[in-house]
Structures are given as C-alpha cells and as structure tokens.
N, C-alpha and C positions, 0 to 999 in steps of 0.2 A: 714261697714255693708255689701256692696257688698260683698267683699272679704270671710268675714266669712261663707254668704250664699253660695258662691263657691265652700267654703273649704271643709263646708258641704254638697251640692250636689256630689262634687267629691268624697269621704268619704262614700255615698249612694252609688252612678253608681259601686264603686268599691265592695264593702258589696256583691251586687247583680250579681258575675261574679261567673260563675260556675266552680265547680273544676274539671281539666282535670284527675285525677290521680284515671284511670279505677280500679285499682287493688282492691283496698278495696271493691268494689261493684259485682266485679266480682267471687274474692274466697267467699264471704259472701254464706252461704247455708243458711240461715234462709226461711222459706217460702218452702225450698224445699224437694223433697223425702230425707229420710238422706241419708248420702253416702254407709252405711253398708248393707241399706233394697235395695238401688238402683243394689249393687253389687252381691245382692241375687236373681236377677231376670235372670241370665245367666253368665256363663264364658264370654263371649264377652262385657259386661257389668261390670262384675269383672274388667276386665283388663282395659276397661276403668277409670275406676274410681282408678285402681292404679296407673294409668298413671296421673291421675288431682291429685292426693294425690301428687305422687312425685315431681309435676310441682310447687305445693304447698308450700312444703319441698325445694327445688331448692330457690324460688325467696329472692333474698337478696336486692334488692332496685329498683331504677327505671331508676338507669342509663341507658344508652344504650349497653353497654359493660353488665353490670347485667343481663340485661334482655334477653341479646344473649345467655349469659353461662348459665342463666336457661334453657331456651328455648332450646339452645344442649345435655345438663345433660338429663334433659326429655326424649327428643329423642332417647338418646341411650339408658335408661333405659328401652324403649317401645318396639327398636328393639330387647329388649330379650325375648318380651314373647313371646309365643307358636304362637298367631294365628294373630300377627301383622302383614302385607305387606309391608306399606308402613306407614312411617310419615313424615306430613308436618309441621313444625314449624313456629309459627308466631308472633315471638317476640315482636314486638308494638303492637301487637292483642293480648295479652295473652291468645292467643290461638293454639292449637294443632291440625290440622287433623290428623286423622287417618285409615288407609283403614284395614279395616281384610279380611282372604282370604276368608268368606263365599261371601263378597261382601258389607258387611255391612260397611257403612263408618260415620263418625261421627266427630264432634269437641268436645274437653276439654278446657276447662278452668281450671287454679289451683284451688285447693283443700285445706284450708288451716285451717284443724281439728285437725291438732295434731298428724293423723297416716298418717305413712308411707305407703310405694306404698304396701310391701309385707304382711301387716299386713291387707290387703282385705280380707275380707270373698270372699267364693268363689273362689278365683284365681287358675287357674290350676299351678299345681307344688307348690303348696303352702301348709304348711299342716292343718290339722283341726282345727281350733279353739279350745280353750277350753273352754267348758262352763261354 
C-alpha cells in the first residue's frame, strides 16, 4: 500500500513539472497584433518582423547546434537589409536584437506563420504586394 501511494505521489510531483521548451510559446502570435498589420506600421517595423519571419523559417529543433545555425542564418539574413547596424543573436533566448541606424533598437522572437522574411508587407526593396 505504501509503495503504490509512492508510486502515485511520484507519478503527481512529476505530472506537475513545467515544460522548459520556450519555443512553442514564444513563436505562438495568437493574442497578438498580426505580423502583416505590425509590418504596416513603418519600414523599421517591416524589417523587423522579416527578420522574426525568417528566425521562424530557420528553427529546425532545439538542439544546441540547431539553434546556433538559426540564430546565424537570421543574422545574416538581417545584415542585408537596408537600415539594419547591428545584430545580436541569442540563441538559448530565441531571441534577436537588433540596432537600426535611426537608433531605434529592438528584440525578435521567431515568427512562425508560414511566410517568409521577404514576403513582408512593407519591406523596403521589397516589391508591392498584390492585392
């Protein structure tokens, strides 16, 4: 009888352990401005959010190798846009800073909708959408 209430209590303590694996909670946009209407609010904003698109696109799992070579893919894909300075990659943060030259600095998180970084409304060098 002990034993089984053990077996049991241990079976609960562990039921109740939280899952570390930021990612799923992190690209989830549910709740938030959509990423189309967020990138409509400025070029600077564009480019962010094609930079969390692509971070998006990038992640292939949770290893640690994985999540380096997203984290790098990102990074150079940001260094090409127009008004990026600097990026900082933060691989076990799935996150990105990012500096623009206006001064305006920010974090990303992946993005993970289905579109790609270039398929942003908005982006400079990018072309018109169609309606």
């Amino acid at each position: 009888m002990n034993r089984a209430l053990g077996s049991v209590a241990l079976v609960l303590v562990l039921a109740g352990c939280p899952t570390y694996d930021e990612y799923p909670k992190l690209s989830d946009q549910s709740g938030l401005v959509a990423a189309d209407d967020y990138a409509r609010y400025g070029k600077e904003q564009a480019q962010a959010m094609a930079i969390a698109r692509e971070y998006g696109h990038f992640h292939r799992g949770n290893a640690r190798a994985e999540l380096q070579a997203a984290a790098e893919s990102t990074a150079a894909f940001a260094r090409t846009l127009p008004d990026v300075e600097s990026v900082e990659p933060d691989s076990l943060g799935h996150r990105i800073t990012i500096q623009f030259r206006s001064g305006w600095r920010t974090m990303v998180n992946p993005v993970a909708d289905g579109k790609r970084g270039r398929e942003t409304p908005n982006l400079p060098g990018a072309a018109a959408p169609a309606r």
